[in-house]
C-alpha positions in Angstrom: -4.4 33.9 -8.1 -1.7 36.6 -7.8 -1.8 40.3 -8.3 1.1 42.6 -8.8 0.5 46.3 -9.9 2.9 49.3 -10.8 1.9 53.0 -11.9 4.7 55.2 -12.8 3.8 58.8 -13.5 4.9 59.8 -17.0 8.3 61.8 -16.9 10.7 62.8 -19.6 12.0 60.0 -21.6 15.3 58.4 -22.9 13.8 56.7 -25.8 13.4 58.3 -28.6 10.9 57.9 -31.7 9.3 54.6 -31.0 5.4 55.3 -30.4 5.5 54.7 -34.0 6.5 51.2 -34.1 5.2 47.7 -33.9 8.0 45.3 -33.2 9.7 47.6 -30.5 11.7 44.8 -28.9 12.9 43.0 -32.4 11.6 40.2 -31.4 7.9 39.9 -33.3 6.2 39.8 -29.5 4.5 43.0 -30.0 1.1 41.8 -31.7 -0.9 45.3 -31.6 -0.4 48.7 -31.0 -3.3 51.3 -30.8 -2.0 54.7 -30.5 -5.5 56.5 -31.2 -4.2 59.1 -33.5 -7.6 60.0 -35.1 -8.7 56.1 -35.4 -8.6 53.0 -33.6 -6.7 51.2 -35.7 -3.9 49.0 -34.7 -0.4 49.1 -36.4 -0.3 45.8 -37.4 -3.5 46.3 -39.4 -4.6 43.0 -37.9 -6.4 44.0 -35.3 -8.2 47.2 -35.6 -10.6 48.4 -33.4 -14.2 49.9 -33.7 -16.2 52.5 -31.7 -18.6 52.4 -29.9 -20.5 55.5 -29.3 -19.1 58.6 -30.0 -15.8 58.5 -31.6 -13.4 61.5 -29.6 -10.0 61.6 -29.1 -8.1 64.5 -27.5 -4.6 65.8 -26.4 -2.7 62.1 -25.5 0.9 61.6 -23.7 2.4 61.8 -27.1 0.0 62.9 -29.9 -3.9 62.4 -29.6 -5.9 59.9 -27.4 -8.9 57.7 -27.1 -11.6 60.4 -25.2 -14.6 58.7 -23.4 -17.1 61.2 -22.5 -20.8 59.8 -23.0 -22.5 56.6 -21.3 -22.1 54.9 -24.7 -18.4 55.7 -25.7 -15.9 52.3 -25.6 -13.2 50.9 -28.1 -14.4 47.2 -29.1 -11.3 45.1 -29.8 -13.2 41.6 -30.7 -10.2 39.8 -33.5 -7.4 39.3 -31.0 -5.5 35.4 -30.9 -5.5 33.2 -28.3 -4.0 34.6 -25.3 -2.1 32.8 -23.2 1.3 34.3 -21.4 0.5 38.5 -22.6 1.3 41.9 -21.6 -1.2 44.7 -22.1 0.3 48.3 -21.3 -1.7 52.1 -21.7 -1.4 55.1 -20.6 -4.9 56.3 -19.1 -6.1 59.4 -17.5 -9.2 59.3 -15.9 -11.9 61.8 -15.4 -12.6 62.3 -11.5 -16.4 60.6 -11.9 -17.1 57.7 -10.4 -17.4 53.8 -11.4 -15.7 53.9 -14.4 -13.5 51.2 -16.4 -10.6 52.0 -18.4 -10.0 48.1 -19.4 -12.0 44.7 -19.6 -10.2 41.8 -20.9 -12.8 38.9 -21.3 -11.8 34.9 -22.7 -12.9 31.7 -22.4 -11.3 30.6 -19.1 -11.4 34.3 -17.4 -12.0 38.4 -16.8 -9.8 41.3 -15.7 -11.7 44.2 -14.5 -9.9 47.5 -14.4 -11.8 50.4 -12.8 -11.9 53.8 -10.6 -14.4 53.6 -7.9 -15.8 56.2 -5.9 -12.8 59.0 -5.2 -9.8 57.2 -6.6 -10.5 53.9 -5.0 -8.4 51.8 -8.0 -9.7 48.5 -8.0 -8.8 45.1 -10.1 -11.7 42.5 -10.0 -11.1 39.0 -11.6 -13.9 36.0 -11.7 -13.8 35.4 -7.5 -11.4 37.9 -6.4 -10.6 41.3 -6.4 -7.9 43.5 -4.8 -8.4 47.2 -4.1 -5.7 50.3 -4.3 -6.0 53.5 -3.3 -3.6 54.5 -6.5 -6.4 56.2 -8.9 -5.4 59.8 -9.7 -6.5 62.3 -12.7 -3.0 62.3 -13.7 -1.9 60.4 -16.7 -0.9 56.9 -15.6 1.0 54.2 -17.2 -0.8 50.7 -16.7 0.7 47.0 -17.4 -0.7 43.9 -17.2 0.8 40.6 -17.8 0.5 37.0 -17.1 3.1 34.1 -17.2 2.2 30.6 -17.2 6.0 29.3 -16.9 5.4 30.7 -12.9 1.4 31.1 -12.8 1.7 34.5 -11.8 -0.4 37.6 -12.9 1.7 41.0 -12.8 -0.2 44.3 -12.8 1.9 47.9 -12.2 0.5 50.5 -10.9 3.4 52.2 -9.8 7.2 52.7 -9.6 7.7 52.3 -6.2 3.9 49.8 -5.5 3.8 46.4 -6.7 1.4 43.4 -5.6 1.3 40.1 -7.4 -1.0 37.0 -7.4 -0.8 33.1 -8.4 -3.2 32.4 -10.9 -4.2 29.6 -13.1 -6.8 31.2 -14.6 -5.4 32.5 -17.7 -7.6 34.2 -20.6 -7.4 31.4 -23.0 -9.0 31.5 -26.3 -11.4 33.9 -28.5 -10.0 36.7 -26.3 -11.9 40.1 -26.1 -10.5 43.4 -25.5 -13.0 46.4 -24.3 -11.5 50.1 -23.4 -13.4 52.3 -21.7 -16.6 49.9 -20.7 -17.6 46.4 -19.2 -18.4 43.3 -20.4 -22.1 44.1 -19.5 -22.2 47.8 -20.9 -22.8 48.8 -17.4 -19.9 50.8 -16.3 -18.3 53.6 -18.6 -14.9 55.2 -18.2 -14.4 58.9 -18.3 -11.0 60.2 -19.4 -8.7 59.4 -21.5 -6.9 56.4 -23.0 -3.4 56.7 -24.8 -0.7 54.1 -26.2 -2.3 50.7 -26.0 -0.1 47.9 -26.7 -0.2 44.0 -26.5 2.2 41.7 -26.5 1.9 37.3 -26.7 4.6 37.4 -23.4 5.5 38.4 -20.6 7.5 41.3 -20.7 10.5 41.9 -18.1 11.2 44.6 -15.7 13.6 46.6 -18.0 11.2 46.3 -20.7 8.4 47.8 -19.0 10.8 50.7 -18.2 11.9 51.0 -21.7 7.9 51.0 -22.9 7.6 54.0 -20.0 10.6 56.2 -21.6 8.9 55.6 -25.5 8.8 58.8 -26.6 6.8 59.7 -30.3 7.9 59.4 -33.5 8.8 62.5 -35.3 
């Protein structure tokens, strides 16, 4: 498999007014957004989300967020489609405690692990492999992850100037399920915050991760 990550640290943006909207690249690839303005709803209104635990949300990087606090807080996201090439991005901002996990993506043919470790040790784990970063901060950080089967190659960023990437057949495949803030096993719980979740049924470009990094709210 191939990894490739990129965190940018959230500056001011170009991009005006566009938290707000689904289709943000006109061309109907955006399939969810989650922007965790008092519910977990998605935009769409296909694919709404439910709580687990205690439902919080606090301050975000535009209006409120998804806030995981207790052992038993996590956003279940259980009606997605079949995933095949996708891009998830967020914006998360995590706690300082230890072995927690901001995302799990879980289908028939394979598992991405997101997760702080032990002193902002950042850490991607997938079926047999795993890569480790030392990238984790409390700041608010801007996640992607995508996958494109026209080159096999799984993308994650992590960072402006940081990017690692790894072949992979392995793709999520059908009945996909998406999990904020826990693991496919309940064991791990993230602390922080989660803000701005979108999918998309591509891979998204270069320039359009940028452009989803300037997004600014709607007014």
């Amino acid at each position: 498999m191939i990894f490739s990550p990129m965190v940018m640290n959230h500056q001011t943006s170009n991009i005006t007014g566009t938290t707000c909207k689904l289709d943000i690249f006109g061309d109907g690839s955006c399939i969810a957004v989650y922007n965790f303005d008092g519910n977990v709803n998605d935009l769409s209104g296909n694919y709404n989300g439910t709580w687990i635990g205690t439902e919080q949300y606090d301050t975000g990087v535009y209006n409120q967020s998804a806030k995981f606090v207790t052992s038993d807080d996590g956003v279940l996201i259980d009606t997605l489609p079949t995933i095949e090439d996708f891009t998830i991005s967020s914006w998360v901002k995590w706690d300082g405690s230890n072995a927690k996990m901001p995302i799990y993506l879980k289908g028939d043919n394979n598992d991405i692990f997101l997760y702080w470790v032990d002193g902002n040790i950042y850490k991607y784990y997938e079926t047999d492999s795993y890569v480790d970063n030392n990238k984790g901060t409390t700041d608010w950080q801007f996640i992607v992850i995508k996958y494109s089967s026209d080159d096999s190659l799984f993308t994650m960023s992590l960072d402006a100037n940081y990017s690692e990437t790894m072949s992979s057949n392995k793709v999520i495949g059908s009945n996909p399920i998406l999990k904020l803030g826990y693991s496919y096993k309940d064991t791990y719980r993230f602390g922080g915050l989660i803000d701005q979740v979108r999918i998309f049924n591509r891979a998204l470009t270069d320039t359009e991760i940028e452009e989803l990094y300037n997004e600014t709210a709607c007014t």
